[in-house]
C-alpha positions in Angstrom: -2.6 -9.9 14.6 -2.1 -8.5 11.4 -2.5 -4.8 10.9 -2.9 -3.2 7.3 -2.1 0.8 7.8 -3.1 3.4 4.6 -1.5 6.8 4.0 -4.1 9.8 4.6 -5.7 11.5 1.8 -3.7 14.6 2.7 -0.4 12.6 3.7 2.1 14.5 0.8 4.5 11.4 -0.4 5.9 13.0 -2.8 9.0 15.1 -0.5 11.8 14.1 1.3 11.4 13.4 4.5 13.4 16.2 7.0 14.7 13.4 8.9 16.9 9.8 8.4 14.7 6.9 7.7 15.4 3.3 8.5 14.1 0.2 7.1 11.3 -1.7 8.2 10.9 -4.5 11.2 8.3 -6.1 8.7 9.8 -5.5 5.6 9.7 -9.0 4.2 6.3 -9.4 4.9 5.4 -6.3 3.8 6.8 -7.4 0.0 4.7 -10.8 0.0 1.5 -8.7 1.3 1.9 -6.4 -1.8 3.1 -9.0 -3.8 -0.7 -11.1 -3.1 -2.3 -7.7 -4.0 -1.0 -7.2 -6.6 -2.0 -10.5 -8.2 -5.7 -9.5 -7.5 -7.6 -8.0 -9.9 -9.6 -4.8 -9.5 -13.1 -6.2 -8.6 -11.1 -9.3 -6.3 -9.2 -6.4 -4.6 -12.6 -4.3 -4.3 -14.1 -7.3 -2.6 -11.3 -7.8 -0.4 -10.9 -4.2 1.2 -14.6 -3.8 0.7 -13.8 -0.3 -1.1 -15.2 1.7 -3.9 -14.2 1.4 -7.4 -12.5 5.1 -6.8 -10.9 3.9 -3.7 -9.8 0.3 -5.3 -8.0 2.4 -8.6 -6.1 4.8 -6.2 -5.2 1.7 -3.6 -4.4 0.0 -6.9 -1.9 2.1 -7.7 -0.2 2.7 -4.2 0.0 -0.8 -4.6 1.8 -0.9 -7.8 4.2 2.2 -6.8 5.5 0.1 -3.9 8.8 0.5 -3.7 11.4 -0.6 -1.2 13.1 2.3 0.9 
């Protein structure tokens, strides 16, 4: 089973978290997910997720920030 897990709208990224953080079990699959999205373009990634173009831009560009703890 394969389970795809999105940050809230209110979820604040942007701080440190107050605690140690350690890296991923999944961490090598997480880089070839993101690296298949990212080779979507907007309407193919739209399709996929079955989001809104609003949605697809903002998922866009979590996808895009992804960067490796």
């Amino acid at each position: 089973m394969l389970v795809i897990l999105s940050t809230s709208k209110t979820q604040d990224l942007k701080s440190t978290p107050p605690y140690r953080t350690s890296q991923p079990l999944l961490l090598e699959q997480a880089l070839l997910l993101n690296e298949k999205l990212r080779a979507l373009d907007s309407p193919g990634l739209s399709q996929l997720m079955k989001t809104s173009p609003k949605l697809t831009a903002v998922t866009r560009e979590k996808i895009n920030n992804f960067r490796v703890p």
